[in-house]
N, C-alpha and C positions, 0 to 999 in steps of 0.2 A: 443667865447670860447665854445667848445663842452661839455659839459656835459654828464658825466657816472653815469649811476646809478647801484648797484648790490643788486639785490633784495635779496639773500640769506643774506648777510649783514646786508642790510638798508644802504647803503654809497654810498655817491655822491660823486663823484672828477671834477674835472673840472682840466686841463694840468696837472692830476696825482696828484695834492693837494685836500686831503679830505677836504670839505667842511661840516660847520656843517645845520643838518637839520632844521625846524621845531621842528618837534617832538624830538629832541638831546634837542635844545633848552630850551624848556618847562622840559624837564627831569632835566636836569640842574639844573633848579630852585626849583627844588620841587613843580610844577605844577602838575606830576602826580602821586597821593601821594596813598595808599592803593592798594598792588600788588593784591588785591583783585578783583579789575577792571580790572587787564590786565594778565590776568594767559596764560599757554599755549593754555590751550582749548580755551579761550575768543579772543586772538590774531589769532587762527588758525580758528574760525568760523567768525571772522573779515572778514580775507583774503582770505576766499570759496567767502562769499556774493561779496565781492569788484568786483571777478574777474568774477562772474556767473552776479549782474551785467552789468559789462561791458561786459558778451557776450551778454546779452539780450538785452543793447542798440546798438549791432553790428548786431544784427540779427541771431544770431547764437547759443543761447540757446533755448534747450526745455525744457519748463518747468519741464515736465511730468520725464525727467531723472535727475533732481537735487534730491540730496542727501534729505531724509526725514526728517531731524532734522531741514533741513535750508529751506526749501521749502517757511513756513511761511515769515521768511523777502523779499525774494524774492520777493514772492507776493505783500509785503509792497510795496516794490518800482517799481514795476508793476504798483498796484493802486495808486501808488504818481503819477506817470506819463499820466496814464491816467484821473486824477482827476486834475491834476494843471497845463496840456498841459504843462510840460516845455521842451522847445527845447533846446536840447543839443549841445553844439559846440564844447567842448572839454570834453574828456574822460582819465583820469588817469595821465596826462598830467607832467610829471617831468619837473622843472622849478628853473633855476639859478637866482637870481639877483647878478648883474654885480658889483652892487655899495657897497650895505653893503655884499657881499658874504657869501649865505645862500643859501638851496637848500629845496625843498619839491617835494609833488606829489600833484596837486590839482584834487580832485575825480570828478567834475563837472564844468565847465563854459557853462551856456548859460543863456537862457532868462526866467524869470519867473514873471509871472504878469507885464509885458511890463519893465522889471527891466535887466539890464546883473545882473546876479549875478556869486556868488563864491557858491556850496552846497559841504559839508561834508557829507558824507554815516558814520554813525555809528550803529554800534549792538549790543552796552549796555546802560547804563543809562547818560544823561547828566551831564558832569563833569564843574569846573569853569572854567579847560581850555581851555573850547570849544571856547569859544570868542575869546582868542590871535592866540588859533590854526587857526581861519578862518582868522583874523588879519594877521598873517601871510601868509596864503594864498596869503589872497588881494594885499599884495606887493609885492610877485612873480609875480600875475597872471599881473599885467601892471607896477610895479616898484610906480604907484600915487594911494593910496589907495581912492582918490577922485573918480577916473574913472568908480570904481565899487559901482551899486547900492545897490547892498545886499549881504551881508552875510548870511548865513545859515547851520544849524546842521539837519541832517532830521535822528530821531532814528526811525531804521526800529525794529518791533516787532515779536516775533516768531510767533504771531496769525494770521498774514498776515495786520496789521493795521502798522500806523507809526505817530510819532508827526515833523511838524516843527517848528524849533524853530530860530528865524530871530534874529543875533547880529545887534544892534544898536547901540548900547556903542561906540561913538567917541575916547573915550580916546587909545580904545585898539589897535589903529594902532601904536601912539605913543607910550604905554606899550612895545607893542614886539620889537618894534624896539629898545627900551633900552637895550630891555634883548638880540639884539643880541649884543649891543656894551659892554655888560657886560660879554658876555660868550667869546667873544675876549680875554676881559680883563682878568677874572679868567685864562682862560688857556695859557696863557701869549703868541698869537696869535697878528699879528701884523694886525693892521685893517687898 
């Protein structure tokens, strides 16, 4: 089944039936609670870093011409990278599962500290639903949230530093996956 995603949206379809996200998901629930965290400006200096980036892991940013305000996270993930060797395998990567029909974008798949993981780029403060959001990841990125050895949240800093922060909470594979069978259900969606 192909999957569409429209960025100016946020909406995924898949045969022209919109698919709900990740992040819809959590919305849903009142997982992201204080528009405080997620104002224009904060969504729009999100998605500078996300896409600056992924040019810098394509090869094709210079530093030296990123915008001044965001130069600092950049450099975060610069020095994450040169500091915790992680090899990257996949990059931005939009992703269906087939079974419980949900859709996301996962910001990172590859290796780190001999680990496949799942990494989330953020550029504000860690929220509670960092954990189901990488949870959910994990069951796009292979459908067996087994497969994958780690989860992670890496908040990039304007100073040019960054913290990681590694989910290990078992439960939170099984959490999201309720809450897609429950946002089915609210939106009286046939699952």
């Amino acid at each position: 089944m192909p999957l569409q995603y429209d960025d100016f949206t946020h909406t995924y379809t898949v045969d022209g039936t919109v698919v709900p996200s990740v992040t819809q998901i959590l919305k849903e629930f009142g997982f992201y609670k204080g528009e405080q965290y997620f104002t224009t400006s904060s969504s729009g200096r999100g998605k500078y870093i996300h896409e600056a980036c992924q040019m810098y892991d394509e090869g094709v940013l210079d530093l030296d011409s990123a915008a001044l305000e965001h130069k600092g996270y950049i450099q975060g993930w610069v020095n994450f990278l040169q500091e915790t060797k992680l090899h990257v395998i996949d990059i931005e990567r939009p992703i269906y599962h087939e079974l419980y029909r949900f859709a996301g974008t996962v910001d990172r798949f590859g290796i780190l500290y001999g680990k496949k993981v799942i990494l989330d780029i953020k550029t504000g403060v860690p929220q509670p639903s960092d954990r189901l959001q990488t949870a959910g990841y994990q069951w796009l990125y292979n459908g067996l949230c087994e497969l994958i050895d780690g989860r992670y949240c890496l908040y990039l800093k304007q100073n040019g530093t960054y913290k990681l922060k590694e989910h290990k909470e078992r439960e939170d594979c099984n959490d999201f996956l309720a809450l897609v069978r429950l946002w089915y259900r609210k939106n009286n969606k046939e699952y």
